[in-house]
C-alpha positions as CSV (number, residue, x, y, z in Angstrom):
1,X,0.0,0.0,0.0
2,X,1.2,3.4,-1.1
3,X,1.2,6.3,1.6
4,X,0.9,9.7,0.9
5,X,2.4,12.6,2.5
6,X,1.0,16.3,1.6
7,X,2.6,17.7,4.4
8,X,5.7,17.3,2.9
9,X,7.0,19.4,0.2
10,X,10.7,17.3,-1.0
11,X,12.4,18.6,-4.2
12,X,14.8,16.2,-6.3
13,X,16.9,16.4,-8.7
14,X,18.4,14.1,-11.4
15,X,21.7,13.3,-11.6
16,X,23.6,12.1,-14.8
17,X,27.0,10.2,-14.6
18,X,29.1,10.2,-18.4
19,X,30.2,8.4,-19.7
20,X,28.3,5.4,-18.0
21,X,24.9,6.7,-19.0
22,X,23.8,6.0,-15.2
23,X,20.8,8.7,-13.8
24,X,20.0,8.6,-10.3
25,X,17.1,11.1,-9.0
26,X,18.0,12.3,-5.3
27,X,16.2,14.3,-2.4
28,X,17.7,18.4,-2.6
29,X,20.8,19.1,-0.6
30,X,22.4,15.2,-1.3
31,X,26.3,15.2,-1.9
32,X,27.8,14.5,-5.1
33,X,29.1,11.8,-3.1
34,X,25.9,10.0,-1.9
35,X,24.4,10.9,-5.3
36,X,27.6,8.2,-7.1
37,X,27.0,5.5,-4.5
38,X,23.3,5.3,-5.2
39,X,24.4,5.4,-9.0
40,X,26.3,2.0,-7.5
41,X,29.7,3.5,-9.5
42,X,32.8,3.9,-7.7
43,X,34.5,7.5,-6.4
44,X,38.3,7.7,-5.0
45,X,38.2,8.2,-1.3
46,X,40.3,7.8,1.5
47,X,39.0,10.8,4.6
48,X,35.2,9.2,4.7
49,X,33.4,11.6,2.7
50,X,34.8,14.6,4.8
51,X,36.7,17.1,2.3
52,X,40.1,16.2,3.5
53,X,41.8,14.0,0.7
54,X,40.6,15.5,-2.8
55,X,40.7,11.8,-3.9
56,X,36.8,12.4,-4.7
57,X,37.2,15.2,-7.5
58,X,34.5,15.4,-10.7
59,X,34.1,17.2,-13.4
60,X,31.0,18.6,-13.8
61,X,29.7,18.7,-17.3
62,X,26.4,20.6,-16.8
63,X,24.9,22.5,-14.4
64,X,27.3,23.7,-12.0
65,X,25.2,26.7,-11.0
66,X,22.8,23.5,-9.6
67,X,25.5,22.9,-6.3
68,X,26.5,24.2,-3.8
69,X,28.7,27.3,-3.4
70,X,32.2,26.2,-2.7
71,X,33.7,26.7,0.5
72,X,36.9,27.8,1.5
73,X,38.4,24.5,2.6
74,X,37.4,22.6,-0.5
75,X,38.7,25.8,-2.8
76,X,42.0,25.4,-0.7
77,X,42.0,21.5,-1.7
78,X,41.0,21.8,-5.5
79,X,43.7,24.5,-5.8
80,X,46.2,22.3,-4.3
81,X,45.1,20.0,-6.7
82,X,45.2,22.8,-10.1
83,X,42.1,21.5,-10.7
84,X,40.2,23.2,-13.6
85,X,36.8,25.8,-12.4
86,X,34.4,22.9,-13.6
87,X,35.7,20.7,-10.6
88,X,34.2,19.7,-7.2
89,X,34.7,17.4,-4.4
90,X,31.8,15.2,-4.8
91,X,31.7,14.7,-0.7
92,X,31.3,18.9,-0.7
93,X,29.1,19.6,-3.5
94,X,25.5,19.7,-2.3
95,X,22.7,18.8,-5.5
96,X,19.9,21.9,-5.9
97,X,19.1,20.8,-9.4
98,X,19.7,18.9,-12.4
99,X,23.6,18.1,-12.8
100,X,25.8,16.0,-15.4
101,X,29.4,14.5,-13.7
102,X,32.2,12.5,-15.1
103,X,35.4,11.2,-14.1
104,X,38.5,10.0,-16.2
105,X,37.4,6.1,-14.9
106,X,34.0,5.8,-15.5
């Protein structure tokens, strides 16, 4: 039996993942992160999701604008890293719309 709940008002968002082809749809305010796992691909990681390692970098190939502002600890670790202005931590970027990622192993 399906419930329904009026009361509550959740936005989500599609993810895309090139060049696998995989979609997920997932609740506003998900990670990158969480949004790859559900995808069931795999995502370099060695701090636990926390912003610390870098190993979790994506390129994101549309909609940018749809995450998260960058804070100053990630912009620290991406710099470290030369990474390019279309990259994000996929444990720090938060989804507030449609968004297309890759990697280089996908």
């Amino acid at each position: 039996m399906a419930m329904s709940f009026p009361e509550f008002n959740v936005e989500v968002a599609s993810v895309h993942f090139e060049p696998s082809s995989r979609e997920v749809r997932v609740v506003h305010e998900t990670s990158l992160l969480d949004s790859v796992l559900q995808a069931g691909l795999g995502l370099g990681q060695s701090c636990d999701g926390i912003g610390l390692c870098g190993f979790c970098r994506v390129q994101v190939a549309e909609g940018i604008e749809n995450l998260s502002p960058m804070a100053e600890e990630e912009r620290k670790i991406l710099g470290a890293q030369h990474a390019g202005d279309n990259e994000r931590l996929a444990c720090c970027a938060r989804i507030a719309g449609p968004v297309t990622i890759t990697t280089d192993y996908w």
